[in-house]
PyMOL Python script that loads the backbone (N, CA, C, O; Angstrom):
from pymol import cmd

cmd.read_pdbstr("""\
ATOM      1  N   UNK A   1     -19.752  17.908   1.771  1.00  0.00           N
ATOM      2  CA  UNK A   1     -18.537  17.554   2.475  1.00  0.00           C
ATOM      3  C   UNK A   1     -18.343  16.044   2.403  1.00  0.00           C
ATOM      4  O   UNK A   1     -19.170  15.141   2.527  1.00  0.00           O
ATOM      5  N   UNK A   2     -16.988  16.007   2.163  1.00  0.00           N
ATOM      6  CA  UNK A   2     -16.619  14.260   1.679  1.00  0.00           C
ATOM      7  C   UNK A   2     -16.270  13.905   3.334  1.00  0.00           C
ATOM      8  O   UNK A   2     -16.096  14.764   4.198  1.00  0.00           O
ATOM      9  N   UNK A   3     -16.206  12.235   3.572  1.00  0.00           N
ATOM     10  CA  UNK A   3     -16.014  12.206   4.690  1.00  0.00           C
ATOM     11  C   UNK A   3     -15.143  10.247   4.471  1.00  0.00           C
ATOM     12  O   UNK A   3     -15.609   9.111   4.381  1.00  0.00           O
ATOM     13  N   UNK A   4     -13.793  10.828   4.474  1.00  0.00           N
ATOM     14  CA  UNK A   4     -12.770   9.838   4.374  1.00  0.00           C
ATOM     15  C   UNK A   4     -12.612   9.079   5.300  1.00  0.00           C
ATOM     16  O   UNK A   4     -12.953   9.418   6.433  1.00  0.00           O
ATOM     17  N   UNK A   5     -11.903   7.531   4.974  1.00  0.00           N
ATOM     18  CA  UNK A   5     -11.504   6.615   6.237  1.00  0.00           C
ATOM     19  C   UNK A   5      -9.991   6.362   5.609  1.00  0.00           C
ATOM     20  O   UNK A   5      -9.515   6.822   4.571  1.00  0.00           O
ATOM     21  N   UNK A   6      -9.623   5.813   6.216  1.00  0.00           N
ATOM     22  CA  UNK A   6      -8.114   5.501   6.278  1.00  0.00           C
ATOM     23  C   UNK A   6      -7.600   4.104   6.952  1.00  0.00           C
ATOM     24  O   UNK A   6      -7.468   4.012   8.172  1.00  0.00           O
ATOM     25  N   UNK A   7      -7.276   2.851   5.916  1.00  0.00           N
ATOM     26  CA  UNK A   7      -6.881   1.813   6.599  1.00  0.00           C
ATOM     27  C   UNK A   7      -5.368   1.623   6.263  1.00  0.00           C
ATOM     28  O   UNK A   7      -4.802   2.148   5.304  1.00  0.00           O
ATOM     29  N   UNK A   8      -4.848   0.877   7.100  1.00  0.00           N
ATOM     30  CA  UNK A   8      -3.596   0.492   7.160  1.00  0.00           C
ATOM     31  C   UNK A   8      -3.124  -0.532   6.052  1.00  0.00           C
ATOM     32  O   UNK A   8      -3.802  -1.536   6.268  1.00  0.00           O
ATOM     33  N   UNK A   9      -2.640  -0.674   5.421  1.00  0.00           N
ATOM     34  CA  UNK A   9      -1.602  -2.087   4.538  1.00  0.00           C
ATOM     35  C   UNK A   9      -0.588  -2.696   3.859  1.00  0.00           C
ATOM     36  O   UNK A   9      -0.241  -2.574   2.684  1.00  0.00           O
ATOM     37  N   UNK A  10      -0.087  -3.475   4.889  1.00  0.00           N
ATOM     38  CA  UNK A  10       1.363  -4.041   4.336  1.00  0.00           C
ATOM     39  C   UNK A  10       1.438  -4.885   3.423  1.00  0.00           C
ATOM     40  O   UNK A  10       0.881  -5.983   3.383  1.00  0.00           O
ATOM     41  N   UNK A  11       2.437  -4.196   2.312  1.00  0.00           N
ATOM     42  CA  UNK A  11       2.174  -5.680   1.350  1.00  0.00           C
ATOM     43  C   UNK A  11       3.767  -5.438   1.081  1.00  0.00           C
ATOM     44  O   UNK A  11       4.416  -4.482   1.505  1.00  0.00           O
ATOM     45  N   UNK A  12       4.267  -6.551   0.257  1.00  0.00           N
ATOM     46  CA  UNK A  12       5.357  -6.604  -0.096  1.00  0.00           C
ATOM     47  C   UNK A  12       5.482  -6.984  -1.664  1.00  0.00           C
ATOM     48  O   UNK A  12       4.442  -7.209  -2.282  1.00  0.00           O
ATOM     49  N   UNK A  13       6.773  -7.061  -2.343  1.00  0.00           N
ATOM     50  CA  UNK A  13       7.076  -7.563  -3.722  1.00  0.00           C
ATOM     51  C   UNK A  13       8.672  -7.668  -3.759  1.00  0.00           C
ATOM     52  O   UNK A  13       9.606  -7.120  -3.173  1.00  0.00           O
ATOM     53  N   UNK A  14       8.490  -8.783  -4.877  1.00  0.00           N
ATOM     54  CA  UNK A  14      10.321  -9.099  -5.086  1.00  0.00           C
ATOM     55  C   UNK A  14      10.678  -8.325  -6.290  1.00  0.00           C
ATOM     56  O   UNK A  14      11.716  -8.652  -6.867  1.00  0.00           O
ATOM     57  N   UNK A  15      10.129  -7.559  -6.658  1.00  0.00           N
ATOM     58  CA  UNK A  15      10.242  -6.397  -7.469  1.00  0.00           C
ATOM     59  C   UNK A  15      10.805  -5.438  -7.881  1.00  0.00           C
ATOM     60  O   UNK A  15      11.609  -5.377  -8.811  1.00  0.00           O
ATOM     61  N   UNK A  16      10.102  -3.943  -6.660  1.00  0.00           N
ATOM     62  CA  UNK A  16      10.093  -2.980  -6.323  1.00  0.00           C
ATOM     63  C   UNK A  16       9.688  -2.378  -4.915  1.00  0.00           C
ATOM     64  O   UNK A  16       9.758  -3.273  -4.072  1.00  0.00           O
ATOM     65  N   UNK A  17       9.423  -1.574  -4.553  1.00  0.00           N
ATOM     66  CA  UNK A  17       8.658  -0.700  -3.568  1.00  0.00           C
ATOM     67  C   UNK A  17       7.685  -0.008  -4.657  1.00  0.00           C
ATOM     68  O   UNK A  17       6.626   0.203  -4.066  1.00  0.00           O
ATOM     69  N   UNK A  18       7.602   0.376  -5.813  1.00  0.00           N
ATOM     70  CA  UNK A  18       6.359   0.679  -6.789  1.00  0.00           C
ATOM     71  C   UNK A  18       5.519  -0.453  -6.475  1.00  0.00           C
ATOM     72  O   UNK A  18       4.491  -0.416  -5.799  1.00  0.00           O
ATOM     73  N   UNK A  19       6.068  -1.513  -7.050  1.00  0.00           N
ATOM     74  CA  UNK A  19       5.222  -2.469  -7.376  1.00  0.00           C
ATOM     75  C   UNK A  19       4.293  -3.160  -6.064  1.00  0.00           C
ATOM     76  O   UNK A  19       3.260  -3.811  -6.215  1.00  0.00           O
ATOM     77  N   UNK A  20       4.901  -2.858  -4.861  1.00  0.00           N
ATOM     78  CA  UNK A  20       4.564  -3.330  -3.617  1.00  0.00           C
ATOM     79  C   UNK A  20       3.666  -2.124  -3.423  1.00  0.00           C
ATOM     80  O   UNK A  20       2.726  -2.352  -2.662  1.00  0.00           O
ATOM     81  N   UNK A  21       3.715  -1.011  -3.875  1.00  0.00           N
ATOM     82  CA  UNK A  21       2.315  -0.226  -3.567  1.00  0.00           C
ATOM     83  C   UNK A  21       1.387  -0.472  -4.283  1.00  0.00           C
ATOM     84  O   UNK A  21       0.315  -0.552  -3.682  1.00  0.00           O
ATOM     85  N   UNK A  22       1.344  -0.678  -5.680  1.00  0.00           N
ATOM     86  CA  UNK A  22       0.587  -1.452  -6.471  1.00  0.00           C
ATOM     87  C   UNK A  22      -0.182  -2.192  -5.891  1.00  0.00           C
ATOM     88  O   UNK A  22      -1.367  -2.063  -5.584  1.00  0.00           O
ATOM     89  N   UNK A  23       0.648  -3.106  -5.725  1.00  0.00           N
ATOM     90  CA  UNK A  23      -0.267  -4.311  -5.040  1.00  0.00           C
ATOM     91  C   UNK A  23      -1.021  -4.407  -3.425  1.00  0.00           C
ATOM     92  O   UNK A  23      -1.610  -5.343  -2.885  1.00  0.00           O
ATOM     93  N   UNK A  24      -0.719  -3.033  -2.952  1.00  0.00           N
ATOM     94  CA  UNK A  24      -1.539  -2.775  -1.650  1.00  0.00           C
ATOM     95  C   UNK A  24      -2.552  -1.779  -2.503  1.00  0.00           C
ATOM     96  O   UNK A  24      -3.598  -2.426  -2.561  1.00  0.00           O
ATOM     97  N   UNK A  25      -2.712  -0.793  -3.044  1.00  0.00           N
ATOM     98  CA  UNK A  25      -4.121  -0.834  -4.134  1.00  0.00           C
ATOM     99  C   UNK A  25      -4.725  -1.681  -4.315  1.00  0.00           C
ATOM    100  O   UNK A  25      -5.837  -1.776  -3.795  1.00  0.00           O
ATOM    101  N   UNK A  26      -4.238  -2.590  -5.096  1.00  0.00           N
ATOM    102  CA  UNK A  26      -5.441  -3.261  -5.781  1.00  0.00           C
ATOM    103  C   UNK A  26      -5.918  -4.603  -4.498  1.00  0.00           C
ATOM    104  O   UNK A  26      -6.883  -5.265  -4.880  1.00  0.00           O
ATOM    105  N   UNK A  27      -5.452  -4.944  -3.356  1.00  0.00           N
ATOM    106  CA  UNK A  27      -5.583  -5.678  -2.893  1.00  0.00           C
ATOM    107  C   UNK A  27      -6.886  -4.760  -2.231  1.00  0.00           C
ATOM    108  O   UNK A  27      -8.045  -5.079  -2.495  1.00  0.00           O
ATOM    109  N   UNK A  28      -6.583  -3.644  -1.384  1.00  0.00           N
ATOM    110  CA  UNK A  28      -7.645  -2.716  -1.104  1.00  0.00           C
ATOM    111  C   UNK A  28      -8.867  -2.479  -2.243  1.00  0.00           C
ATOM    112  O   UNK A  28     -10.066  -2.605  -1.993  1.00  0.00           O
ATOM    113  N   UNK A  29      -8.333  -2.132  -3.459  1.00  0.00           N
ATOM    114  CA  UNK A  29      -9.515  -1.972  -4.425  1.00  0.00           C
ATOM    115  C   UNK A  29     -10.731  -3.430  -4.220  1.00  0.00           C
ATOM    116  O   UNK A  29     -11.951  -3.371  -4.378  1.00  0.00           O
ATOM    117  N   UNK A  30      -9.948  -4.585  -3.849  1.00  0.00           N
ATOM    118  CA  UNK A  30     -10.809  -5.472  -3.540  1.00  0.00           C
ATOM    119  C   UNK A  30     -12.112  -5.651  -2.804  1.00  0.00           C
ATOM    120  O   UNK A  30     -12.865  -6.614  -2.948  1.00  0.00           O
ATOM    121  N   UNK A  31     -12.265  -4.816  -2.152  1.00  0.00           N
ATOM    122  CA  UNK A  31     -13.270  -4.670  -0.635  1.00  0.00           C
ATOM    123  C   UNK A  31     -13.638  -3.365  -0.262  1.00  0.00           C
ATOM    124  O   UNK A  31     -14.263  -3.170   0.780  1.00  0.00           O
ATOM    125  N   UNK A  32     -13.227  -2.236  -1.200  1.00  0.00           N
ATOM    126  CA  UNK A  32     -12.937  -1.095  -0.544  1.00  0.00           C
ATOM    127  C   UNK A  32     -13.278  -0.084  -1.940  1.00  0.00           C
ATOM    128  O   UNK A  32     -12.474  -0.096  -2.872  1.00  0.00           O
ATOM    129  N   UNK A  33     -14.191   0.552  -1.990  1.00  0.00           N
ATOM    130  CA  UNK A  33     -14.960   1.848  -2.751  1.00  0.00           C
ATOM    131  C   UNK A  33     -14.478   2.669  -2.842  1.00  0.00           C
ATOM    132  O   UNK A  33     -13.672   2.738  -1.913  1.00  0.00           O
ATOM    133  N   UNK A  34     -14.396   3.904  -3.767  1.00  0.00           N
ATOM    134  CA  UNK A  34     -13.997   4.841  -3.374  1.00  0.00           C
ATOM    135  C   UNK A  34     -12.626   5.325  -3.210  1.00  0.00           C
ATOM    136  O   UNK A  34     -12.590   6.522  -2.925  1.00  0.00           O
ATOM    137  N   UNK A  35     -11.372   4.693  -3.314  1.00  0.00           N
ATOM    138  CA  UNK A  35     -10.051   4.918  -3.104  1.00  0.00           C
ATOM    139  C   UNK A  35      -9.646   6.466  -3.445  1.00  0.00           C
ATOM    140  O   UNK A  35      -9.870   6.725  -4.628  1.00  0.00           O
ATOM    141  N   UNK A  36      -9.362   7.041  -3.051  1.00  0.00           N
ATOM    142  CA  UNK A  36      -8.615   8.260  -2.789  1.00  0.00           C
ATOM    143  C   UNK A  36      -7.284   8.697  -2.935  1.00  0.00           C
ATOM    144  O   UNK A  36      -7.044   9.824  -3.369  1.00  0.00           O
ATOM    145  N   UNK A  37      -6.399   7.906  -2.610  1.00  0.00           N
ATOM    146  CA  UNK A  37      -5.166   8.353  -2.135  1.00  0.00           C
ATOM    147  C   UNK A  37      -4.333   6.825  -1.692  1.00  0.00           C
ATOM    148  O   UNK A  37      -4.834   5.712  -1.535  1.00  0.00           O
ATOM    149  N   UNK A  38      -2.844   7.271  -1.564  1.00  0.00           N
ATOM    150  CA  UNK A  38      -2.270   6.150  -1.319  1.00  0.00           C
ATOM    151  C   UNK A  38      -0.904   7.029  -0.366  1.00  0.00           C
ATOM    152  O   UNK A  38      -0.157   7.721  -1.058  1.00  0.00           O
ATOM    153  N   UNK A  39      -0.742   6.997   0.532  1.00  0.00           N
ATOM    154  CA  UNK A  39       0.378   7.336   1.457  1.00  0.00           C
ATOM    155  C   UNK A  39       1.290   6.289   1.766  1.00  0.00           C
ATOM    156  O   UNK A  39       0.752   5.352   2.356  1.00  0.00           O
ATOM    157  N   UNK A  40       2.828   6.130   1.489  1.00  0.00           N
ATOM    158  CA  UNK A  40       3.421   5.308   1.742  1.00  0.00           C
ATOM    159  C   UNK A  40       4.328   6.040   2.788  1.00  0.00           C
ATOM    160  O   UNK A  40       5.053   7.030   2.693  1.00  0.00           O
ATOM    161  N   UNK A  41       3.890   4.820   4.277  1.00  0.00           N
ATOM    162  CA  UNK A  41       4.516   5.379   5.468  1.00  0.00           C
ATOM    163  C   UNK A  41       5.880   4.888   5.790  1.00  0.00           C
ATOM    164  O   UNK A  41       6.815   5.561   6.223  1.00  0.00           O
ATOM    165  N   UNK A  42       5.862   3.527   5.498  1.00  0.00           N
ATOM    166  CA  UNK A  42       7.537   3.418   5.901  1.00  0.00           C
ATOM    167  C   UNK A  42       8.020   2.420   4.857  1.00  0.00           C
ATOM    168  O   UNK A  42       7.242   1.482   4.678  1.00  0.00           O
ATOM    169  N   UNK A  43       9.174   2.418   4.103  1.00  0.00           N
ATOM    170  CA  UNK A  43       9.715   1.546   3.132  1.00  0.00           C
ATOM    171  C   UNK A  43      11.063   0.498   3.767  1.00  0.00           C
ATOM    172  O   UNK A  43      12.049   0.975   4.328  1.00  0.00           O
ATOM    173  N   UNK A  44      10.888  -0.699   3.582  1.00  0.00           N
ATOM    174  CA  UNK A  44      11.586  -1.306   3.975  1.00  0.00           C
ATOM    175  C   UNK A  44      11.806  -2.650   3.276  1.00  0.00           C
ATOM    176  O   UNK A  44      10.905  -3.320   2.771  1.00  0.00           O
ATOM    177  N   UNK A  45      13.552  -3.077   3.312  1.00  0.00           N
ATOM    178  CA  UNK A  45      13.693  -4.178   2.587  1.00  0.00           C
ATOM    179  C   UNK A  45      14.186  -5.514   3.191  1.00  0.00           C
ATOM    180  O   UNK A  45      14.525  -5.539   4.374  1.00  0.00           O
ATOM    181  N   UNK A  46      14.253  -6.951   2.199  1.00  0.00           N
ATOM    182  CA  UNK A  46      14.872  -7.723   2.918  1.00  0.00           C
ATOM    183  C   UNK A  46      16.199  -7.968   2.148  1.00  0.00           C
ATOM    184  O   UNK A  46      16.475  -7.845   0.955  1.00  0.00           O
ATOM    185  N   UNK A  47      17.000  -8.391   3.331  1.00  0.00           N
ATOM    186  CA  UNK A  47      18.520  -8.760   2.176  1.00  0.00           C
ATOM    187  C   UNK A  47      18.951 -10.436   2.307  1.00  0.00           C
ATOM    188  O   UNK A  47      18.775 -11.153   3.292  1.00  0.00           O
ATOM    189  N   UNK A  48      19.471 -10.751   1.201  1.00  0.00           N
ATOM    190  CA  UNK A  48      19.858 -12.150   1.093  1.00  0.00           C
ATOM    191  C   UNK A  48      20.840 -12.281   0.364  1.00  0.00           C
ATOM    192  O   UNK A  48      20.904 -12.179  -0.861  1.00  0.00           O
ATOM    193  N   UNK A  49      21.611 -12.505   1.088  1.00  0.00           N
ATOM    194  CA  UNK A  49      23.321 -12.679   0.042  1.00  0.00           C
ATOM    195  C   UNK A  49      23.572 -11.574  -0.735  1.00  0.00           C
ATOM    196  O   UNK A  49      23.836 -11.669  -1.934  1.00  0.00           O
ATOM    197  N   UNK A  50      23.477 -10.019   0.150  1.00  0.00           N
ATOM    198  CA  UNK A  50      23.940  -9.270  -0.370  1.00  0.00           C
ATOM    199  C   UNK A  50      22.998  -8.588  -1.607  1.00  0.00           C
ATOM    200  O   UNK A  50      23.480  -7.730  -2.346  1.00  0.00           O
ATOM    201  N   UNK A  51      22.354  -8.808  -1.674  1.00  0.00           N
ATOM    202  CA  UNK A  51      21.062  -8.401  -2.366  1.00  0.00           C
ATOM    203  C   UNK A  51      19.469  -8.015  -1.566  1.00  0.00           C
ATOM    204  O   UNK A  51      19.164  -8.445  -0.454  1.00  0.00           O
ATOM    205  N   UNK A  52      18.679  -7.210  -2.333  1.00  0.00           N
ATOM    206  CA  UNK A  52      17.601  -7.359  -2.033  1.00  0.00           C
ATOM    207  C   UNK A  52      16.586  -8.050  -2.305  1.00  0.00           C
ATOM    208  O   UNK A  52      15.989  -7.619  -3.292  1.00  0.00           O
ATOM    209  N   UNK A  53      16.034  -9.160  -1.730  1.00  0.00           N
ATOM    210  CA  UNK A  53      15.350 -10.198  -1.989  1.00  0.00           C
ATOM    211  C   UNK A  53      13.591  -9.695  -1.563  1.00  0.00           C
ATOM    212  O   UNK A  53      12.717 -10.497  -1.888  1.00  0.00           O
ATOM    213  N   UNK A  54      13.242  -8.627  -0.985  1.00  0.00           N
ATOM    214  CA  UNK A  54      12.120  -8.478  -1.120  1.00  0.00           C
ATOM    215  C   UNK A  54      11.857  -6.626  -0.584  1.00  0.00           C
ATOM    216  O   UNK A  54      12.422  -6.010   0.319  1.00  0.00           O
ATOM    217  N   UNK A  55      10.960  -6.234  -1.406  1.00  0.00           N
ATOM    218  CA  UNK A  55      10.401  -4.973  -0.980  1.00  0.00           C
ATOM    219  C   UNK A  55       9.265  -4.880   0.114  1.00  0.00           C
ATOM    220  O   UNK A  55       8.348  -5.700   0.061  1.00  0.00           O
ATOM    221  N   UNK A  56       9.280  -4.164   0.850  1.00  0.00           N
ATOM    222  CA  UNK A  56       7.946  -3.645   1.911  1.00  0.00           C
ATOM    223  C   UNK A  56       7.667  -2.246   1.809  1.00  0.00           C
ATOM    224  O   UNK A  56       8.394  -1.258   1.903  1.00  0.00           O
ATOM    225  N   UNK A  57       6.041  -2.440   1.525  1.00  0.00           N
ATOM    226  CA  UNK A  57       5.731  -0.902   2.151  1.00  0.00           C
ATOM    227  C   UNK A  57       4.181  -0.891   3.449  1.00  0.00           C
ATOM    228  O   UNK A  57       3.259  -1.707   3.449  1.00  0.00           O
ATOM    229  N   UNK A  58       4.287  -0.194   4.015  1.00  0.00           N
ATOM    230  CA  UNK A  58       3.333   0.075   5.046  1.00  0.00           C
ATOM    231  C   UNK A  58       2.498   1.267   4.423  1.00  0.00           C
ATOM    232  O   UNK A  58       2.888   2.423   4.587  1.00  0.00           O
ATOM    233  N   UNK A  59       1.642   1.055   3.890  1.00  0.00           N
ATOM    234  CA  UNK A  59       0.789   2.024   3.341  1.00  0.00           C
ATOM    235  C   UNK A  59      -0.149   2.131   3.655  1.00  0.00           C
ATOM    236  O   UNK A  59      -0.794   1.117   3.922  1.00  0.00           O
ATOM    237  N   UNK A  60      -0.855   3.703   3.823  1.00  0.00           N
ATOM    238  CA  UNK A  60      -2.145   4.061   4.351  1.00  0.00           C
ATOM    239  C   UNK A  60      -2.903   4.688   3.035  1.00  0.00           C
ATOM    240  O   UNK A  60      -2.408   5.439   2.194  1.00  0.00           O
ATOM    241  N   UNK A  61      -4.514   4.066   3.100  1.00  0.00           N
ATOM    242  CA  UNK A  61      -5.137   4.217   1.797  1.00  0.00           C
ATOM    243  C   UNK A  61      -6.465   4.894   2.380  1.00  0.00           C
ATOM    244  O   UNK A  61      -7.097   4.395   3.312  1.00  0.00           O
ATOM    245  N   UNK A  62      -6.776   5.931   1.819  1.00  0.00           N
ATOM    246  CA  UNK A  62      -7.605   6.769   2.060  1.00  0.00           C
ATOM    247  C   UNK A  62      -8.760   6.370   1.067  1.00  0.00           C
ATOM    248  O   UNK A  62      -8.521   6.233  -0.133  1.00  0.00           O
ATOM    249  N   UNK A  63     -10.187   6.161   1.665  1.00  0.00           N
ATOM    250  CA  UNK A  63     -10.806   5.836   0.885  1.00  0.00           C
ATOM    251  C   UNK A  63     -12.416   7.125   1.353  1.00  0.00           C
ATOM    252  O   UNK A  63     -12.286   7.995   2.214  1.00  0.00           O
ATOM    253  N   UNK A  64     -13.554   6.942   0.675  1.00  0.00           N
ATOM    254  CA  UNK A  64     -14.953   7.899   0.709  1.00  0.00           C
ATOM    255  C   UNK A  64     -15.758   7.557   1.402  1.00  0.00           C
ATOM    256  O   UNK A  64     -16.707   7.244   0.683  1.00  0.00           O
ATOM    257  N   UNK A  65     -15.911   7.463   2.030  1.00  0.00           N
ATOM    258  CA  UNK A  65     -17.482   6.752   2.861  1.00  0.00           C
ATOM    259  C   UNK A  65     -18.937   7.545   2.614  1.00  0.00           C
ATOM    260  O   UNK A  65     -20.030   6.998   2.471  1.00  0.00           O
ATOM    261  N   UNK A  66     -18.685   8.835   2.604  1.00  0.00           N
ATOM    262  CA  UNK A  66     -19.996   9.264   2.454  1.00  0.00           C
ATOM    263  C   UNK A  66     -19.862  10.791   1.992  1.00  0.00           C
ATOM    264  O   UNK A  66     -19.246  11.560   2.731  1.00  0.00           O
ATOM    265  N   UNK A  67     -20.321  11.176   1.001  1.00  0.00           N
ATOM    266  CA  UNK A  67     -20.072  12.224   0.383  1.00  0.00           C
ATOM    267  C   UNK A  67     -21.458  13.690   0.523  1.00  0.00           C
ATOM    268  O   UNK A  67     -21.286  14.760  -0.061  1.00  0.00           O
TER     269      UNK A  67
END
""", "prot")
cmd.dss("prot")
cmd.show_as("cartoon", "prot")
cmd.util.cbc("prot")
cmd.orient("prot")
């Protein structure tokens, strides 16, 4: 029996919302074993003159602790 944790992380990009999950991976892959899964909980943007000037996602990353 696998036995998962689950941390929280906001990251953003002037991008996408892909690319802003991307980069909450690999920021997690940094410190963190095992990755599992990637749940994106809430998507949100910024606007600037009528445009979108930046992506957000709040993502939860499921990772292994002990198998």
């Amino acid at each position: 029996m696998a036995v998962l944790k689950v941390i929280e992380i906001m990251t953003s990009s002037t991008k996408s919302w892909e690319d802003a999950t991307t980069i909450a991976v690999k920021t997690a892959a940094e410190t963190v074993k095992g990755i599992r899964s990637v749940y994106i909980q809430h998507l949100s943007a910024i606007v600037e003159d009528n445009k979108i000037s930046e992506f957000r996602v709040n993502a939860k990353i499921s990772f292994e602790v002990l198998n």
